[in-house]
N, C-alpha and C positions, 0 to 999 in steps of 0.2 A: 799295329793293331791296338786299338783304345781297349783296354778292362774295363768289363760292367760288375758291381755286384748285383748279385743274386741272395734270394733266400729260400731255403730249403726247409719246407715245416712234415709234420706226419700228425694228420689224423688219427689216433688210437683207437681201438676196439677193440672187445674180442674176440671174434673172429678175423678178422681183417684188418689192414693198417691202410691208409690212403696218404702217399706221397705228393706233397706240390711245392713247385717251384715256381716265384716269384720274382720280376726283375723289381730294380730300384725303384723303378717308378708305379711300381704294384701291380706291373700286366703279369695279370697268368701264361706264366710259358708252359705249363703239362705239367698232367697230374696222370701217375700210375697206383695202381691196387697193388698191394705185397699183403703175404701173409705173417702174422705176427711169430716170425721168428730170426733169429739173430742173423741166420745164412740169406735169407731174402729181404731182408729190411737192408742190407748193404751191396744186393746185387741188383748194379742198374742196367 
């Protein structure tokens, strides 16, 4: 199985955070809403 990287950025807000992930080649693979706190910004 070939490795791709990826990148993993967050939108910041205050109320909300918005997670996306990106491959190498800059295609959007999914983006999820979290709310801004430490227990949800690390649960995927």
């Amino acid at each position: 199985m070939q490795q791709r990287e990826i990148i993993l950025g967050v939108d910041t807000h205050l109320d909300t955070h918005v997670r996306a992930v990106i491959s190498e080649t800059g295609e959007l693979l999914g983006t999820r809403p979290c709310l801004p706190t430490r227990q949800d910004i690390f649960n995927y």
